[in-house]
N, C-alpha and C positions, 0 to 999 in steps of 0.2 A: 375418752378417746386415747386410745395408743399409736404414737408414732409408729414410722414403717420401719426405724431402725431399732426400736425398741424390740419389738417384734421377731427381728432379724437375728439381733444379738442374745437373744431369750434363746431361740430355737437353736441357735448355733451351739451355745454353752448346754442346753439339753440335750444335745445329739453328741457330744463329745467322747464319751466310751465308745459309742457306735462308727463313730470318725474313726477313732483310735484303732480301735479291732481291724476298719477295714481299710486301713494303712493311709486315711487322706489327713492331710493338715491343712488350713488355712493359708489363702493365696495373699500375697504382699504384692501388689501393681510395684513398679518402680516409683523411686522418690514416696513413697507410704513410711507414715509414723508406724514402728512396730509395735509402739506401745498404745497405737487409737485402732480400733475397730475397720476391718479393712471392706468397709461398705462403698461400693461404688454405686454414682447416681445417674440415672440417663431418663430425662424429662419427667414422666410420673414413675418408673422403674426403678425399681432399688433393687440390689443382689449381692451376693458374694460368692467367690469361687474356692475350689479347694484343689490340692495336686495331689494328685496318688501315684502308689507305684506302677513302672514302665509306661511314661509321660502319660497317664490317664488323668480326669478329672472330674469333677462335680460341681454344679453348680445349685442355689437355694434363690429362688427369684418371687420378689412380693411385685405385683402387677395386677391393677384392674382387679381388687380386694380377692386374690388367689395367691395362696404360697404354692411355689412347685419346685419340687425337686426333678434333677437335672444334672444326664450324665454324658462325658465321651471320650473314646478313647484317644485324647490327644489333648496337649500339655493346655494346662489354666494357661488364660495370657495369651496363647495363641491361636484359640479356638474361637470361631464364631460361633454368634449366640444359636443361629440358625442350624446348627450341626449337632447341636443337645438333643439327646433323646429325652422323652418326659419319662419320670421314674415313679413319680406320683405326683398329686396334686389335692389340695385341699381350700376351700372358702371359709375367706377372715375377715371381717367386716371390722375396719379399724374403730369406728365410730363406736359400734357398738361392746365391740368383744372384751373378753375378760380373760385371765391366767387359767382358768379351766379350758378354755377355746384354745390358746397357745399350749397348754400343757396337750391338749387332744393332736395338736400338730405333731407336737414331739414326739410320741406314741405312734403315731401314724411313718411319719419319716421314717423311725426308728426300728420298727417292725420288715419296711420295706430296704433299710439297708444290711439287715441283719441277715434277713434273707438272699437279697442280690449278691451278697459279698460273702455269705458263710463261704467253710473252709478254702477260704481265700480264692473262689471265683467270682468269675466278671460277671456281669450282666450278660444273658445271652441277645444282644444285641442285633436284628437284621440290618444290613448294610442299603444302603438304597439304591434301587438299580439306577444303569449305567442308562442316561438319557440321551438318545437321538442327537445330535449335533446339529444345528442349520448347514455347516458344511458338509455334513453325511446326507444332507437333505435335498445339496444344491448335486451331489453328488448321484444321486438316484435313490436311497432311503426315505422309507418311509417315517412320520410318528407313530409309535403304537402308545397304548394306553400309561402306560409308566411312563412317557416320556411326556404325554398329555397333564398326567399327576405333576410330574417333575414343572412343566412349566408354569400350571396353574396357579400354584402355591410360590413359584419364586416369584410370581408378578404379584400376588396377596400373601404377603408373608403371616396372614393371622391365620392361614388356613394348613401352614408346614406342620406342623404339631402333630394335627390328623390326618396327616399323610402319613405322617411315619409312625403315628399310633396303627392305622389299617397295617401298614407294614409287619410289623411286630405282631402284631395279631394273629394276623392269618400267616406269614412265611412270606408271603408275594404279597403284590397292587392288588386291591379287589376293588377295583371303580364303581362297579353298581352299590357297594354298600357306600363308597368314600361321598358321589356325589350324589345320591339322593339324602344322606343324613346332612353333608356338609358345600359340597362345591355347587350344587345345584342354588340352593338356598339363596348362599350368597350370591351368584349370578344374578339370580331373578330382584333376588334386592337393588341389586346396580341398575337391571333397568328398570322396576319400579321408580326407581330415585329420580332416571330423567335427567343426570347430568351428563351433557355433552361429553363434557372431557374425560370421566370417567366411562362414558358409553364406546367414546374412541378408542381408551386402551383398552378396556373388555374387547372389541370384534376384533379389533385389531392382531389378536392374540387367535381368537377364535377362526378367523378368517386365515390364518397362516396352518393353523393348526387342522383346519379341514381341510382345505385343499391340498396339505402335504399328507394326510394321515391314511391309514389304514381304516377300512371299510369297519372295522368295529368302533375307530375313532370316530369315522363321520356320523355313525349310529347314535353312538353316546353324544356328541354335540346335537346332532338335529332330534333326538326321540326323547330318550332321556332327559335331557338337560332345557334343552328349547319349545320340547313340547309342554313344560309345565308352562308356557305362556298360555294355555289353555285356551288358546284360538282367540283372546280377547285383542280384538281388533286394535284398540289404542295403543299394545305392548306391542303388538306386532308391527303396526305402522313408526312406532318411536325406534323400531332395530331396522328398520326397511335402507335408510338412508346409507347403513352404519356397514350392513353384510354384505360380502360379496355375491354375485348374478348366482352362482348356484346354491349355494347359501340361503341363500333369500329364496328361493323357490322353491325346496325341500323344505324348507322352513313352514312354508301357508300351506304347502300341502297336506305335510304330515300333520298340523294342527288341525286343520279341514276335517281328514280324517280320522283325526281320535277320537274329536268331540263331534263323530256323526255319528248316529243309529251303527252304523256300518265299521264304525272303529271301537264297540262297546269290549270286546274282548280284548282286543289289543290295548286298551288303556287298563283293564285291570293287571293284565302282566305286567304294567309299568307299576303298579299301585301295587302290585303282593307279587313282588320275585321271588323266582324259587331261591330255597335255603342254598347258602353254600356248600359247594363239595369241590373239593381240594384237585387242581390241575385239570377239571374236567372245563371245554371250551362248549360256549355255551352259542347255541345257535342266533347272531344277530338280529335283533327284534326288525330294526332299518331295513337288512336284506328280504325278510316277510313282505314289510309294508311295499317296499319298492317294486319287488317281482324280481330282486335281483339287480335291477339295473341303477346305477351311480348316480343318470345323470336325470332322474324321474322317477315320479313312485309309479308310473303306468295304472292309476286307478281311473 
């Protein structure tokens, strides 16, 4: 078994020409021994930070047997953890792993800062859009789909990561890939799970976010996302209490219809979406099913 700071301290000392080159040094927290390893610990979390030049930084985080590297343009120290873009990421099994599995880290890091940083550019970084405000909301604005991302993720902070990997990926939000690989998932887990209290801040969220949102929002919530309840009765009755009256009704119907004779086609375009293509808007599956209308599917 290797400790996480063994680990930590290995990788840092391996990547140190690659530091060097791309102008970052090691972050000293205040009140830090300059002469002990500047590892900071948060519950199972171990990480260190680095400063770079024009207040940028990096951060190396060992979490849930994964090292990641971790970047943003704003000073070590003052940056939340939540504001890191992932730069890469690799699986470390401390129980198991050996100096060959740490040196394949190093190699890997090492590669990807070589690259981000050659002749002294930054990572090309997307910025994350600008989300909908509840007061732009109280105000006559809608949610649209980034602003749906934007919430989802600040309410399940495990799921930020792949918000802003989709980000970086594609230039924009691309919702149908983010939540059928990842936000769906986890929903459907929560109400499998059955816990009240987490059943209340799921709808609760859901509930705010339908009824303010934009007609591709409500699509994504009720087709997307709640139709993988797959008409099964018992999931459907366990969200009955939890969603709001329209909510709730769009909900059994558009399951009704997926999983009828009558909904066979409409569910494989939920199962095999077309490929992406860049700023083209894609006609809402919801508005098909409903006939157009908001407050019914009219089938």
């Amino acid at each position: 078994m290797i400790e996480k700071s063994t680990v930590l301290s290995s990788v840092v000392n391996g990547l140190e020409k690659e530091l060097k080159a791309a102008k970052f040094s090691l972050y000293y927290p205040d009140g830090t021994d300059r002469h002990e390893f500047p590892e900071i610990t948060e519950n199972s979390t171990s990480y260190v930070l680095f400063s770079g030049s024009e207040n940028s930084s990096m951060m190396i985080e060992f979490s849930n047997k994964t090292l990641n590297l971790f970047y943003a343009e704003s000073p070590a120290g003052e940056t939340q953890k939540g504001d890191y873009t992932r730069l890469s990421s690799s699986l470390l099994d401390p129980d198991e792993a050996d100096d060959s599995d740490i040196k394949y880290i190093i190699e890997d890091f090492s590669e990807t800062i070589a690259s981000k940083f050659s002749n002294g550019k930054k990572p090309q970084v997307k910025k994350l859009p600008n989300a909908v405000s509840k007061a732009a909301v109280r105000n006559g604005a809608f949610y649209d789909m980034s602003s749906f991302g934007s919430r989802i993720t600040s309410t399940y902070p495990e799921l930020r990561d792949k918000f802003k990997d989709n980000i970086n990926a594609y230039g924009e939000f691309l919702p149908e890939e983010f939540f059928k690989s990842y936000g769906t998932p986890h929903i459907i887990s929560i109400i499998k799970g059955g816990d009240p209290t987490k059943l209340k801040k799921l709808f609760n969220l859901l509930n705010e976010i339908y009824d303010n949102g934009t007609n591709d929002v409500q699509s994504l919530i009720v087709v997307s996302i709640l139709g993988e309840l797959k008409n099964d009765e018992n999931l459907i009755a366990r969200c009955v209490d939890y969603m709001g009256d329209e909510l709730c009704v769009n909900v059994i119907r558009v399951n009704k219809y997926l999983y009828s004779p009558a909904g066979k086609s409409a569910r494989m375009r939920l199962e095999n979406p077309p490929k992406y293509k860049p700023k083209k808007q894609k006609k809402s599956l919801m508005s098909s099913l409903m006939g157009g209308n908001q407050n019914g599917l009219g089938m």
